[in-house]
C-alpha positions as CSV (number, residue, x, y, z in Angstrom):
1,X,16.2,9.9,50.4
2,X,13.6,12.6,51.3
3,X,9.9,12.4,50.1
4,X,11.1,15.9,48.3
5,X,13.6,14.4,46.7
6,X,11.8,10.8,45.9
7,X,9.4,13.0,44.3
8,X,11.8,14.4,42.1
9,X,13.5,11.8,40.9
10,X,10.1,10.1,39.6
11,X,9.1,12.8,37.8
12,X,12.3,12.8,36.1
13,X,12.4,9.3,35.2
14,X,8.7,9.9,34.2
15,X,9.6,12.7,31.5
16,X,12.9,10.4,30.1
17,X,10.4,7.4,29.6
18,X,6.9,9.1,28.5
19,X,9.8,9.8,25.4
20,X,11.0,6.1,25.5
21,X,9.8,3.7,22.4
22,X,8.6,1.4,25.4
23,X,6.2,3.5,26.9
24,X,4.5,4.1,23.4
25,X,1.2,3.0,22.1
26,X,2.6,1.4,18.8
27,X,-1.6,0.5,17.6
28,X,-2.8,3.2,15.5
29,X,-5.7,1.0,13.9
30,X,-8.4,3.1,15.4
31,X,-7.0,6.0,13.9
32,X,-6.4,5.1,10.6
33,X,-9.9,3.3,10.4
34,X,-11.2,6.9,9.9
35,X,-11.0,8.9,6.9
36,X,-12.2,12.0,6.3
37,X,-14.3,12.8,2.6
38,X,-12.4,14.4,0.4
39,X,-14.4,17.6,-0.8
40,X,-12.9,18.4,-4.7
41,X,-14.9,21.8,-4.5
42,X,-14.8,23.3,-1.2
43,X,-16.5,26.5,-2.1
44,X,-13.8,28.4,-0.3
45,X,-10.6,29.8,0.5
46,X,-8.2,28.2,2.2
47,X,-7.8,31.8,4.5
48,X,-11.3,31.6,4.8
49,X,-10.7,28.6,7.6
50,X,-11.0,30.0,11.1
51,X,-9.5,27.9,13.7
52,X,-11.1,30.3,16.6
53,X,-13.2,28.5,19.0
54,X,-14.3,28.5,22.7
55,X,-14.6,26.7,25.9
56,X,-17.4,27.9,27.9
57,X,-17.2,31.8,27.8
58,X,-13.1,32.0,27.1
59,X,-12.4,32.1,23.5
60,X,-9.8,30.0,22.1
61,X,-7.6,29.8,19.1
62,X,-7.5,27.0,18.1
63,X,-9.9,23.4,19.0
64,X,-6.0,22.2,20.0
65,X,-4.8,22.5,23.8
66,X,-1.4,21.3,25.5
67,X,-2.3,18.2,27.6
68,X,-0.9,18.1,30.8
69,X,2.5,16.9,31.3
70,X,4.7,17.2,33.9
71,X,5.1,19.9,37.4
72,X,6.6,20.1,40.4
73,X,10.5,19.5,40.2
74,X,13.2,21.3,38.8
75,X,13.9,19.9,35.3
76,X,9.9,20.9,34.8
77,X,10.0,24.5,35.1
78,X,11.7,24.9,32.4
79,X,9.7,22.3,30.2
80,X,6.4,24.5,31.8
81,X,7.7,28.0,30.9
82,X,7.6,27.1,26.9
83,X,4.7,25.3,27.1
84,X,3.3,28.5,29.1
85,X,4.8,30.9,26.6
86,X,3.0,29.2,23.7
87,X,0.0,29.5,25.3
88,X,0.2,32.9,26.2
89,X,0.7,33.6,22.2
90,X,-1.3,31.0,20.9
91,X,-4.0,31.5,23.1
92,X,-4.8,27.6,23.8
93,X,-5.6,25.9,26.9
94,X,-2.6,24.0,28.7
95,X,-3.4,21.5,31.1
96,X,-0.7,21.8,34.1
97,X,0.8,18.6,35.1
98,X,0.0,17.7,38.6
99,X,-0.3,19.9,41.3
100,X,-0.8,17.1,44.4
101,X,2.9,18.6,45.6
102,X,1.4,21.8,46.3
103,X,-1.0,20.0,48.9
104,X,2.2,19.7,51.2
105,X,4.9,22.0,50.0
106,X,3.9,25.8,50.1
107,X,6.8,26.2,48.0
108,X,5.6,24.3,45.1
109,X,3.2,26.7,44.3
110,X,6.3,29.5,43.7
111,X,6.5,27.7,40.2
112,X,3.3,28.5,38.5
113,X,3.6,31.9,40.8
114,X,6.8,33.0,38.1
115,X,5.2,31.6,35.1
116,X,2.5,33.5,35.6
117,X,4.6,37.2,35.8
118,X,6.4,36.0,32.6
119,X,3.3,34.4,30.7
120,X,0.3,36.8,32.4
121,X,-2.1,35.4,29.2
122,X,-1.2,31.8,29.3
123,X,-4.9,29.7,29.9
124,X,-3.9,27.2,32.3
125,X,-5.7,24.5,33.7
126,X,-5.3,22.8,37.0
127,X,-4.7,19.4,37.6
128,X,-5.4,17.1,40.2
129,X,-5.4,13.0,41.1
130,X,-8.8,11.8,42.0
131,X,-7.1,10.0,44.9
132,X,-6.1,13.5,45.8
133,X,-9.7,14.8,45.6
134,X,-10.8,11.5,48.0
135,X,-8.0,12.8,50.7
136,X,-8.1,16.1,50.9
137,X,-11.0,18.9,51.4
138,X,-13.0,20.5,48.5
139,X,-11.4,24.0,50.0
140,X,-7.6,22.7,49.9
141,X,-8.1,21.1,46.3
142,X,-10.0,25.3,45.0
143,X,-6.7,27.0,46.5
144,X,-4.6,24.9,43.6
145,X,-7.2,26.8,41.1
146,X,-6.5,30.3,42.8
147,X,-2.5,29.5,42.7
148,X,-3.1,28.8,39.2
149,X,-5.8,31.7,38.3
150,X,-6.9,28.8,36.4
151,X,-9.6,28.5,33.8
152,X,-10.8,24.8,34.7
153,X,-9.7,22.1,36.8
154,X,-8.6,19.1,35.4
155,X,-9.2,15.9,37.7
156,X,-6.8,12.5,36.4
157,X,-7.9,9.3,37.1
158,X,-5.2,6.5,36.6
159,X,-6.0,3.0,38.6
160,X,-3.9,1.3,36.1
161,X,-0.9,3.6,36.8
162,X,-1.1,3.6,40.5
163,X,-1.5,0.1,40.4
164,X,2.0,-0.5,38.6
165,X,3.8,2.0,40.3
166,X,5.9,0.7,43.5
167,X,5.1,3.9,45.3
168,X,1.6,4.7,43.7
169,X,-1.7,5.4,45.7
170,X,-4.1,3.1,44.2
171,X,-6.9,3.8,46.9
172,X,-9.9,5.0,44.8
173,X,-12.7,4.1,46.8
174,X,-15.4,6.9,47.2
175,X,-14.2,8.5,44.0
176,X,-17.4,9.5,42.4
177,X,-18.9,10.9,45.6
178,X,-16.1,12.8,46.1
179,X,-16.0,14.3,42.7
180,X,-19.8,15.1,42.6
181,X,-18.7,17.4,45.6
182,X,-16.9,18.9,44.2
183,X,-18.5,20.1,41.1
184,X,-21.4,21.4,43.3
185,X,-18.4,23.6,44.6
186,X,-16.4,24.4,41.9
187,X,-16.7,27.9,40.8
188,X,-14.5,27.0,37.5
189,X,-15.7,24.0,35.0
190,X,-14.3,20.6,36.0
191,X,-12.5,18.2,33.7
192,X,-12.2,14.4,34.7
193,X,-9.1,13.1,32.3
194,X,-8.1,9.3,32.2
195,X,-4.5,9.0,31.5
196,X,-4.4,6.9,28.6
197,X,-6.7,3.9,28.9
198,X,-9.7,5.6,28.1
199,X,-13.4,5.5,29.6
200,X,-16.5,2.9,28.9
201,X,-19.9,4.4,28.1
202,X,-20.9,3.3,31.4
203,X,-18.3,5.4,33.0
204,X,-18.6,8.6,31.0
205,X,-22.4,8.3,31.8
206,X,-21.9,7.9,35.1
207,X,-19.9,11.1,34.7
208,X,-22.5,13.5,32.8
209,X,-25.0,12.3,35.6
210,X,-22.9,13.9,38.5
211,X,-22.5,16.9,36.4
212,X,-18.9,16.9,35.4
213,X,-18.5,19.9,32.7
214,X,-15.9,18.0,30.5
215,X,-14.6,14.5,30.3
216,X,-11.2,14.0,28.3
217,X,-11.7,10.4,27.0
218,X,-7.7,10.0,26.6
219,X,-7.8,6.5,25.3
220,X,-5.1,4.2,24.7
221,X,-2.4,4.4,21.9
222,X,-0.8,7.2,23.1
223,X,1.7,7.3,25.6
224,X,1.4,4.3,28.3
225,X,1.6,5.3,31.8
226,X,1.4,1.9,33.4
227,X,4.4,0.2,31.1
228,X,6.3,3.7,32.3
229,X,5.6,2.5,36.2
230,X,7.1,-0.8,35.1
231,X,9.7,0.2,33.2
232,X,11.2,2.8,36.7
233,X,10.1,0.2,39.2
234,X,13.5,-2.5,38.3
235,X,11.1,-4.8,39.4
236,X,10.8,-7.8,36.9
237,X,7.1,-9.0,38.2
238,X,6.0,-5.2,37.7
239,X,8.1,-4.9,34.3
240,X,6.1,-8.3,32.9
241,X,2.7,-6.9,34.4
242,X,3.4,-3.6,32.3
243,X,4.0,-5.8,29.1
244,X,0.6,-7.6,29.9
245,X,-1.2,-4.6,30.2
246,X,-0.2,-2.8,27.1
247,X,-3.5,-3.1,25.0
248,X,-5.5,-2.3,28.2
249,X,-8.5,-0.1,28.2
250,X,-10.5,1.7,25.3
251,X,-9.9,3.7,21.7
252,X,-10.8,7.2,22.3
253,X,-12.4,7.5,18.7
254,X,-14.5,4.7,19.4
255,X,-15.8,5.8,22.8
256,X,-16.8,9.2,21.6
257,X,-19.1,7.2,19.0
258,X,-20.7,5.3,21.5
259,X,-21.3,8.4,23.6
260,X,-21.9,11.3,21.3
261,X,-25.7,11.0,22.7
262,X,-24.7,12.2,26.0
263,X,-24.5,15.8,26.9
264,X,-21.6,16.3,29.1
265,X,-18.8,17.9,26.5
266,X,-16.2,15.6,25.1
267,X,-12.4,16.0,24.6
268,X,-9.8,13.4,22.9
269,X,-6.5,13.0,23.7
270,X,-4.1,9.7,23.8
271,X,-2.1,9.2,20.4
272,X,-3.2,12.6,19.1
273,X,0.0,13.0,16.5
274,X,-0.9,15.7,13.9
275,X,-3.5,17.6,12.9
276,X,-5.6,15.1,10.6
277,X,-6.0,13.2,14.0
278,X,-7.2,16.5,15.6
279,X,-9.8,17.3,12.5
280,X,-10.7,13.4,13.5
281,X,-11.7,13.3,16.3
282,X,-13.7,16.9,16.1
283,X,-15.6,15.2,13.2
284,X,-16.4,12.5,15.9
285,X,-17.5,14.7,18.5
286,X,-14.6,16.0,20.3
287,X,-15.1,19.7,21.4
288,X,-11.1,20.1,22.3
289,X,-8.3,17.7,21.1
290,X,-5.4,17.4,23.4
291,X,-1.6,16.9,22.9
292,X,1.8,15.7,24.8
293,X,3.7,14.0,23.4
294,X,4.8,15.8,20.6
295,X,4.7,19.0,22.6
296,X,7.4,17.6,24.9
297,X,9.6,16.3,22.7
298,X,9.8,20.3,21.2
299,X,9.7,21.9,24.5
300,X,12.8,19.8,25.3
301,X,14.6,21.1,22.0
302,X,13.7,24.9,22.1
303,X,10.9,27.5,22.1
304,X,11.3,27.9,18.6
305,X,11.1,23.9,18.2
306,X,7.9,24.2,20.1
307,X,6.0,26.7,18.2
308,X,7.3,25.0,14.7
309,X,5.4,21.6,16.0
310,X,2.3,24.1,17.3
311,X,3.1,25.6,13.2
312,X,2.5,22.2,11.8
313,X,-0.3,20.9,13.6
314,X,-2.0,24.2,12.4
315,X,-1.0,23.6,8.9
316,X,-2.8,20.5,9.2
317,X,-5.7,21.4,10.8
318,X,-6.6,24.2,8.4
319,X,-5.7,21.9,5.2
320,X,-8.3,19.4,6.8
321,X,-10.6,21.7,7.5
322,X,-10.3,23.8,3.8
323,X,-10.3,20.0,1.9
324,X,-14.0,19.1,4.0
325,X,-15.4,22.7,2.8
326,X,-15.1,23.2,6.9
327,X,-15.0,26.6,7.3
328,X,-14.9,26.5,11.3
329,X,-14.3,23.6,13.9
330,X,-17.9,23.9,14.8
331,X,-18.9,23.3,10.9
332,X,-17.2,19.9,11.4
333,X,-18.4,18.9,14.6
334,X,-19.6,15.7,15.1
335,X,-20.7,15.3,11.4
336,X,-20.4,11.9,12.0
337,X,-23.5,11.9,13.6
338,X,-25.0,12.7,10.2
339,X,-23.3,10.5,8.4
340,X,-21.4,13.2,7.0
341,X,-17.6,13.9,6.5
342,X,-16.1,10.3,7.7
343,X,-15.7,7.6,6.3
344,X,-15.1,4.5,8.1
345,X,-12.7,1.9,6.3
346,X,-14.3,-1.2,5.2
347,X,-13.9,-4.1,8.1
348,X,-13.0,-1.7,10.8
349,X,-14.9,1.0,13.1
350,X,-18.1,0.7,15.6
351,X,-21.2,2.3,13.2
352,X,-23.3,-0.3,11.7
């Protein structure tokens, strides 16, 4: 079998088992540790609440944007055009799933090259592994952006994945330097993303000193990358050490606490499952709250499937929103910080 052709058969068991009960984060503690105060007398209307928000100098729609997925073989241009399509109506951000195929196939790029005729308005995001950004020049890694017309540049880190995964590139060394580079040269804002296991304080620090624009915490609880390596490799010694390595890592929530003091803007994804969790994690801190699962699972059914989960997260949003007396996103951000609009369940959460 062909590298080509290797490449797209993992992506396709990747997609089958990022929907597998296996691969899921089952702990939800963190979440539910976190209420937000009931407001009896809001002061408002509930068509008062105005999702609109922005990301450096774009406007948005709504604080809620399509994390990325999947890219690069057949059965994902057709997952990619609906996500695509909603955001070209909904005006969100979508983060692409990787682009390292580009990097050697000139015909990879022909994907994003069609979407972009059909969905001209769709606010895509690039996306890149940091083992990728290590290997490759700070000029090869911008022309993914221009393939893109992308908005931002989303760089994954994943040691525990690569670890776990029979074919994976876990050679990380040189990282940060590499990434500093690059934000000196980046003409477009540049997200660094874990892939589910979250980041320490000492990491996301390390981060806003380098100058990184965003970093997506993307904690655990979500979907689990390295139990889907384990699960594809038919290896039993992988398969156990994917079991093992199922509570790995940090609690997004928790993390954004710890760090709200820093300045380098903060996303959440990992576990993110309606829109109470979204009007969560924004009351943390959380600029942008990102999405996948769920948004697979609909793309997979129909565009209409799609937009009714993108319909329902809405619903929630705004009903979380109107029952705080939250106007705007912005009125609720980081309110925890004062104290305000959370409360944390007795026995559980990080504040004293």
């Amino acid at each position: 079998m062909d590298s080509n052709a290797q490449f797209e058969l993992r992506k396709q068991e990747h997609i089958k088992l990022s929907l597998d009960p296996r691969s899921q984060g089952s702990n939800r503690s963190h979440w539910d540790r976190y209420n937000l105060n009931h407001e009896a007398f809001p002061e408002m209307d509930l068509e008062e609440v105005d999702l609109t928000t922005s990301f450096f100098n774009l406007k948005l729609n709504s604080p809620l944007f399509i994390s990325s997925m999947t890219a690069g073989h057949t059965d994902g241009q057709i997952i990619n055009e609906r996500l695509a399509e909603l955001s070209h109506h909904k005006q969100i951000l979508m983060g692409v799933g990787s682009q390292r195929r580009e990097l050697t196939d000139p015909d990879a790029a022909k994907e994003w090259k069609k979407i972009r005729t059909k969905f001209p308005k769709a606010l895509l995001m690039g996306n890149i592994g940091i083992t990728q950004v290590i290997t490759h020049t700070s000029r090869e890694i911008f022309k993914l952006i221009d393939s893109l017309e992308a908005k931002a540049l989303i760089v994954h880190t994943n040691p525990l994945q690569e670890a776990l995964q029979v074919e994976g590139t876990p050679q990380f060394k040189g990282g940060l330097k590499s990434l500093e580079n690059l934000v000196k040269k980046s003409s477009v804002p540049i997200v660094v993303k874990e892939v589910g296991c979250g980041m320490s304080f000492a990491t996301i620090q390390k981060l806003n000193d380098i100058g990184v624009a965003v970093v997506d915490i993307a904690g655990k609880s979500g979907t689990h990358w390295g139990r889907i390596e384990g699960l594809r490799s038919l290896n039993p010694i992988y398969e156990k050490a994917s079991e093992n390595f199922m509570d790995w890592g940090y609690f997004a929530l928790d993390q954004m606490e710890l760090s709200r003091s820093l300045k380098v803007q903060k996303w959440i994804s990992g576990g993110v499952r309606s829109g109470v969790d979204v009007a969560k994690a924004i009351a943390l801190g959380a600029s942008l709250v990102g999405a996948a699962k769920p948004w697979l699972e609909a793309a997979l059914l129909s565009p209409e499937a799609l937009e009714q989960a993108y319909n329902q997260f809405e619903l929630e949003l705004k009903t979380s929103l109107f029952c705080t007396g939250s106007k705007t996103p912005l009125e609720l951000l980081g309110r925890i910080a004062k104290h305000e609009f959370v409360m944390i369940q007795p026995g559980h959460g990080v504040l004293a």
